[in-house]
MIMI-434371 format. One record per residue (C-alpha): z, y, x. Coordinates in pm, whole numbers, plus 50000, padded with zeros to 5 digits. Layout:
BEGIN
ZYX ...
% end
This chain:
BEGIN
502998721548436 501038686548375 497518688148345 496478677548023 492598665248099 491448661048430 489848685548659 486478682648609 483218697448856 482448723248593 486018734848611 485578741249020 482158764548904 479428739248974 477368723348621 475348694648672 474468693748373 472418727348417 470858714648764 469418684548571 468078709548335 466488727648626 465068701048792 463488689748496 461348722448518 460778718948868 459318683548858 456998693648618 455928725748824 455908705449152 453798678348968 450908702948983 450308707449299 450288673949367 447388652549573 446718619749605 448538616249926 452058624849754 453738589949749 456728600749519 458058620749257 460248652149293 463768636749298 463628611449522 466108617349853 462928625650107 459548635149989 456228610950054 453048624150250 450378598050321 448978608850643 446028579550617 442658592250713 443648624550935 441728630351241 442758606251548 443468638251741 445738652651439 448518676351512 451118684851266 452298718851308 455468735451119 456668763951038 460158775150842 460928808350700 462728828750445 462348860450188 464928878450383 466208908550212 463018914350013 465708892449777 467728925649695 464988941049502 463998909149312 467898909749253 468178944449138 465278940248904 466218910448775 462278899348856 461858865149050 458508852348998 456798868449313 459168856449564 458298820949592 454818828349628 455958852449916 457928827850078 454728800550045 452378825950170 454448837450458 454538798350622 450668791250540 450218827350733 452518813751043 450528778751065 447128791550971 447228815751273 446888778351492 444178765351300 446798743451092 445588732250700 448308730550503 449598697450390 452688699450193 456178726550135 459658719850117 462228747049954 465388753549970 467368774349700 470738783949656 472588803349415 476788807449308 475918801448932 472678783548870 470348796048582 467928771448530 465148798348362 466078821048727 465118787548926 461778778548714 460798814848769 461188810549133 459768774649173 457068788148972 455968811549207 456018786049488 454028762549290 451598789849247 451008797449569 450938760649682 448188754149443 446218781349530 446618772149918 445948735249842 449718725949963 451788703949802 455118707449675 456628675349729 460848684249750 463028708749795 466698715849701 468468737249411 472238738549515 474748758649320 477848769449542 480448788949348 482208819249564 479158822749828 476698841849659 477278872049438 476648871749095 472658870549028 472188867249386 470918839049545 469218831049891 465328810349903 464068799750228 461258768150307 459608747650514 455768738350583 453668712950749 450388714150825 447808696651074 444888710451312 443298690051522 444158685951882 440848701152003 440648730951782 443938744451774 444488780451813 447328792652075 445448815152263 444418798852560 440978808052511 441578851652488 440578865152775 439888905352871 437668920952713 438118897152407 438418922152051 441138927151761 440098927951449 442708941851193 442818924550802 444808946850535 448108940750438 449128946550041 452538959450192 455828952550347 454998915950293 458828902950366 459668924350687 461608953850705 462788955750405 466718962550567 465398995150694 463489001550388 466128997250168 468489024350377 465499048250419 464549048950049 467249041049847 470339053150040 469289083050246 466619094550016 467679088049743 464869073449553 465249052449227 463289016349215 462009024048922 460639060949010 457329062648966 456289082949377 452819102849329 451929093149667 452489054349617 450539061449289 452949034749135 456869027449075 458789018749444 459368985349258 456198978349230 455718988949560 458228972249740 457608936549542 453908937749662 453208899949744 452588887250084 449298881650110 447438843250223 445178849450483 444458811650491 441158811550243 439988843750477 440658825650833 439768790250717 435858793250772 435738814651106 438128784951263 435718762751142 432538779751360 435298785151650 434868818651649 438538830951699 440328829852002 443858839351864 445448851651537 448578871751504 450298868551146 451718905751202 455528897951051 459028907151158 458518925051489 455348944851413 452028950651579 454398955251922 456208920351959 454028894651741 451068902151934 452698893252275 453718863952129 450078846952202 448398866352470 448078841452778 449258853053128 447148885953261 446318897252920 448038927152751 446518944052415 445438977552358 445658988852022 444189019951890 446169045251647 444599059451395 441689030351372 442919016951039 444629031750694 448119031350753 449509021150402 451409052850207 454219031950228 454749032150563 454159070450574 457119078250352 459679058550504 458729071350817 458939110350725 462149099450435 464089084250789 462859104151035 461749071151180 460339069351550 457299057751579 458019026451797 460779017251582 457619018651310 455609000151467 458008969851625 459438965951238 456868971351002 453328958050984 451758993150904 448818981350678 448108953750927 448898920750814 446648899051046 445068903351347 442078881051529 441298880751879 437738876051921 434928865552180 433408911652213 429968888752129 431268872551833 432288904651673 429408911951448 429538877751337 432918884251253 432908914651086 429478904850877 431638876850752 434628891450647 432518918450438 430748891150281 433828877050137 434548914050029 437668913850285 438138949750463 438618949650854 438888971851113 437958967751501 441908980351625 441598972452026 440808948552281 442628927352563 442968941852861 444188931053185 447938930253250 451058916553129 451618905152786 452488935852602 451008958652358 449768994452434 448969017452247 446859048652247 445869077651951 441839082351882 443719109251628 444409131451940 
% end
């Protein structure tokens, strides 16, 4: 049978005429998080960072990350304008733990069917997040690829760069035994664990996202789309007085395999149960799964969202600042001699 027009790309599921539509919003979101040191506009093919007038000893440190299956209940909802900031706040977390500033964010977006109003829901939430962590959005890409993503679903994931210099980064050379851990709050899951979540609460419990649980004191929708928190504007001034050794950004893993990741050879962590408010949360899905309680604590955070290592000396200081910015903290355990590994022991008895 001949074809009577030809085959055009909207015919094969893709509309450009909808991703120009798209990127019109996101220029005009991106455009306000600008600085004077982006070069370009959003569209070009690479995005512009002046790096003029950086320390001589600057080091640019990266980080790149994604939602993961946090996604699902943004999906299920049909609510998408906390995940970008989640995904923003999760990479200033992972460079901020080494002392990095950020500098500017690159996303990456993909979806079968693009919706433009979906994608300046999203991008709004990264440009929120950027601003408020004085990061630039300066590119990114919206693709639409028909037959890979289910209907309404689509998959974010970005990229950050930020710089420290060479003489005050933070990689944990400096912890030794004896050195502290002090505990900041999470507001969550932040975007870990939310696989096991998702089986624990809504398939083997049988819970409903938009329940309203008594001992959540809110819907699990609410619950589970708590944002992940910046710990950037809360770390930012103790770097600058050098008074951290280390930070852990407490993601994927837990307590029990991010700490690990910085402690220096002959230094393990001992971390004390019971010396911090484990999040309700955390508490249900544990007792909903019958959940171990090492399988807890190397997926989830457990109210414990960052971690500093600190000088036993420096930790009034510490603590005196963190209340003055009205940030809670608890002392959770100290470095101890021995491989790097965390231990853990129960003041509860």
């Amino acid at each position: 049978m001949p074809i009577r027009h030809g085959i055009l790309y909207r015919d094969a599921g893709v509309d450009i005429d909808a991703a120009k539509r798209a990127k019109a919003r996101i220029k005009r979101l991106a455009r306000a998080t600008f600085s004077r040191r982006v070069l370009k506009d959003v569209g070009a093919f690479g995005g512009f960072f002046d790096l003029r007038g950086l320390p001589r000893d600057a080091v640019l440190i990266s980080s790149v990350d994604g939602v993961g299956t946090k996604l699902k209940i943004a999906f299920a909802l049909d609510r998408h304008s906390t995940v970008g900031a989640d995904l923003v706040n999760h990479c200033v977390n992972d460079i901020a733990v080494h002392g990095a500033r950020p500098l500017f964010f690159l996303d990456y977006l993909a979806m079968g069917k693009l919706r433009p109003l979906l994608v300046a829901e999203v991008v709004k939430g990264l440009a929120r997040a950027c601003r408020a962590a004085g990061c630039a959005l300066i590119g990114g890409e919206t693709a639409e690829m028909p037959g890979l993503y289910a209907p309404g679903e689509y998959d974010l994931a970005g990229c950050i760069v930020g710089v420290a210099e060479r003489r005050r980064i933070v990689d944990g050379r400096r912890i030794r035994p004896g050195d502290v851990l002090i505990g900041l709050p999470s507001l969550g899951l932040h975007t870990n664990g939310y696989s096991l979540a998702r089986k624990v609460l809504l398939e083997t419990a049988g819970f409903h996202l938009s329940e309203r649980v008594p001992e959540l004191g809110r819907t699990l929708a609410s619950e589970l789309l708590a944002p992940h928190r910046c710990y950037w504007p809360v770390l930012e001034p103790l770097l600058a007085r050098r008074l951290v050794h280390g930070a852990v950004h407490v993601t994927g893993g837990g307590i029990s395999e991010n700490v690990p990741r910085l402690l220096p050879p002959g230094c393990g962590a001992e971390v004390r149960l019971g010396s911090w408010p484990v999040l309700p949360i955390f508490n249900l899905i544990a007792r909903a799964g019958n959940v171990p309680q090492d399988e807890m604590l190397r997926t989830f955070n457990m109210g414990i969202g960052l971690i500093l290592i600190v000088a036993a000396r420096h930790t009034p200081r510490v603590m005196a600042a963190l209340k003055r910015k009205g940030e809670q903290a608890w002392v959770i355990g100290r470095v101890v001699r021995g491989r790097p590994r965390v231990q853990y022991t129960d003041e509860r008895g």
